[in-house]
N, C-alpha and C positions, 0 to 999 in steps of 0.2 A: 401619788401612789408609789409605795416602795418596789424599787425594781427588782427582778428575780437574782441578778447579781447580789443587790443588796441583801438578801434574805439568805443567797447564800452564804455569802463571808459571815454574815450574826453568826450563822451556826456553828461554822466554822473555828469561830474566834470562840465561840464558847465552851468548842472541845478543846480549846489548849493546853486547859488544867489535866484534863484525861491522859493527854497526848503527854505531857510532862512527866507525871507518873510512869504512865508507859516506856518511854524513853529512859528513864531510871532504870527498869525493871532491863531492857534489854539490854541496856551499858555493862549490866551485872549480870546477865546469859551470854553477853560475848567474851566481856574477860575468862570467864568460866571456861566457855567452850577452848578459848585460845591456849589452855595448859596442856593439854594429850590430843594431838591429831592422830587419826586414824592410823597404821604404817603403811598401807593402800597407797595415800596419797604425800607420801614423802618423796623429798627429792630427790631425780634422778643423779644430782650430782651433792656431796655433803657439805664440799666446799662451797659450792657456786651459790650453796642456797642452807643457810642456819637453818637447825629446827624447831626455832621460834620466828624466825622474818616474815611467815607466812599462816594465815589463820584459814581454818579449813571449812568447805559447805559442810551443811548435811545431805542428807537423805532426797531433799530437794531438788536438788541436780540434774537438769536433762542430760537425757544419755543418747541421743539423736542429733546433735550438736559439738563443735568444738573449735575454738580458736584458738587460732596457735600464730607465735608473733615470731619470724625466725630474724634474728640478733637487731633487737629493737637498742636504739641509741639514746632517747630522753626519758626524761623519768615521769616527767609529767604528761607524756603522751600513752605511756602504760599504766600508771594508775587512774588516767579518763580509764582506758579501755578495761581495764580490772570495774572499774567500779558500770560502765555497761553492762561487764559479763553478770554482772552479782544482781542487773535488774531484771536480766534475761532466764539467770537461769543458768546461763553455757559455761562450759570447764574452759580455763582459760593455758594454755601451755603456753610457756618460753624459752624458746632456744636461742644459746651463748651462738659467740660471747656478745655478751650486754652490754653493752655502753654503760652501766652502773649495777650499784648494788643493791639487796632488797630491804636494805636499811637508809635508801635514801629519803633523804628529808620530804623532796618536791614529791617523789614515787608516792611514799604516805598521804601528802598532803592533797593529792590527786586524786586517789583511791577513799579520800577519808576514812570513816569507819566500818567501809563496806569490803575489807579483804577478808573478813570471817564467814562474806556469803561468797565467794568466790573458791572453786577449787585452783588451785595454780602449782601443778606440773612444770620445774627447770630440768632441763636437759643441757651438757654441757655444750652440744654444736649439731648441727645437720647431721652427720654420719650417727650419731647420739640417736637422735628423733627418729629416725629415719628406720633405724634398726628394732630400737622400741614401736614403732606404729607395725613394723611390719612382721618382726618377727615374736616379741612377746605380746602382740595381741591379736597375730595373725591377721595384720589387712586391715581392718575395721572400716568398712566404708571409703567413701573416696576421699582424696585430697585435693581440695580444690582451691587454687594458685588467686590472686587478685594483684593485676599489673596492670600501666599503663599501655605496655604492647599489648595486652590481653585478643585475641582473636574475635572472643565471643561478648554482648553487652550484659552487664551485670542481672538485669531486670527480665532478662528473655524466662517466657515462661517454662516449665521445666528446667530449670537449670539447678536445682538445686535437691535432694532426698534426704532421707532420713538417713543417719550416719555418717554425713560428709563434715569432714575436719575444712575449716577455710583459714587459707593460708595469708600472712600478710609480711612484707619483706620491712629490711628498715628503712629508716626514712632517707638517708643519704644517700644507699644503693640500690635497694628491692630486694628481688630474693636473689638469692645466688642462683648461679646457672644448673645443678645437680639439683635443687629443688623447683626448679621451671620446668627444669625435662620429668622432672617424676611426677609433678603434678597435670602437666599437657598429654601424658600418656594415661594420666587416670580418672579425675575427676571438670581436667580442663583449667584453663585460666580466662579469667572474667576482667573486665573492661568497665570501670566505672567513667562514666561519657566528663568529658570538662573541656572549656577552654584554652586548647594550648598556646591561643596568642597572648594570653594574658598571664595565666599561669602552668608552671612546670609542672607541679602535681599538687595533690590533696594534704593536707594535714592525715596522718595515720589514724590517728583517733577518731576524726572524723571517718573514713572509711570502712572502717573496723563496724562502725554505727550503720555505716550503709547496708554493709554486704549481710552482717549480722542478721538487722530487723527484715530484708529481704529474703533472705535463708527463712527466716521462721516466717515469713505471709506465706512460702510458698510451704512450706512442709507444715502447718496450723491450718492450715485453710482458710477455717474460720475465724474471723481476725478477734468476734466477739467471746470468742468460748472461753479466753483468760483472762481475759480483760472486756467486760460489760459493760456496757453504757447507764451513766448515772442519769436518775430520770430528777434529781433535782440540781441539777449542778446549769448552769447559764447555756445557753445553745444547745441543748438538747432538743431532739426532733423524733417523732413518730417516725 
């Protein structure tokens, strides 16, 4: 008897051709899209950020969300996290200075062809950010810090609302000390649990995936309402 697996992948393998087509079609809606970004989302700094190096969301975009990477050092650790922000949905900010440029190679190659779904906001350092969140957007919700000293555990319920910026430091030092203090006075700093006898800390990109899909279980509620369960795909259950 053919197994449910196996009648899924037939199906699968037979939309290739679809999917082919498709694929064309969008290759030819992002270049497109990538000639006139909005002036909304241009960069805070001209220098620090071309305005071609960055391809812009649309309309799509949650506006209850946002991560910000303050002076991220590898490139292939920010374009993993660029290319989560673009499956998410959330605007993705960076602030200098950067361990590299937005023309690097490994950055691209990390991100694939997914920075056309990603909004990406540079700023050129903390005092930069800091003065953008607070004074030309007036506050906008909390800022909320992710440290290994973190006080509180990343997963604790309510920890997280609509509107909170989550902060991730770089991978060699964390955050700086003016963005600890601003975010422990505001929206707190969060504590992803590991073991320190074996290891010093997390991969960024990996964490970024933590606190992220966290942030949206608690502020989505419903974990089904954007993402429904396929009633022919393998292991599916009433």
């Amino acid at each position: 008897r053919t197994s449910a697996f196996a009648m899924f992948a037939a199906r699968q393998h037979a939309m290739l051709p679809q999917l082919a087509r498709a694929g064309g079609a969008t290759s030819r809606l992002r270049r497109a899209r990538r000639v006139s970004p909005p002036p909304g989302f241009r960069s805070a700094s001209a220098a620090a950020q071309p305005s071609d190096a960055v391809e812009v969301a649309d309309d799509n975009q949650r506006r209850d969300l946002a991560v910000v990477l303050v002076s991220p050092q590898i490139p292939g650790n920010t374009g993993t996290i660029a290319r989560t922000c673009a499956a998410t949905r959330v605007p993705l900010h960076l602030v200098g200075p950067l361990g590299f440029t937005l023309e690097d190679s490994q950055l691209k190659r990390a991100g694939l062809d997914y920075w056309n779904s990603v909004c990406v906001k540079v700023h050129d350092d903390w005092p930069a950010f800091h003065s953008y969140w607070r004074d030309e957007l007036g506050s906008p919700g909390r800022l909320v810090a992710f440290s290994k000293f973190g006080a509180r555990p990343h997963a604790e319920e309510g920890a997280y609302r609509k509107g909170d910026w989550l902060l991730f430091g770089a991978e060699t030092t964390g955050l700086p000390d003016e963005a600890h203090d601003v975010c422990a006075k505001s929206g707190g700093v969060r504590r992803i649990p590991i073991d320190e006898q074996h290891v010093r800390s997390l991969n960024l990109a990996v964490s970024v995936g933590v606190g992220a899909y966290e942030a949206l279980r608690q502020i989505d509620r419903s974990p089904t309402e954007g993402n429904p369960p396929r009633p022919d795909a393998p292991g599916s259950h009433e």
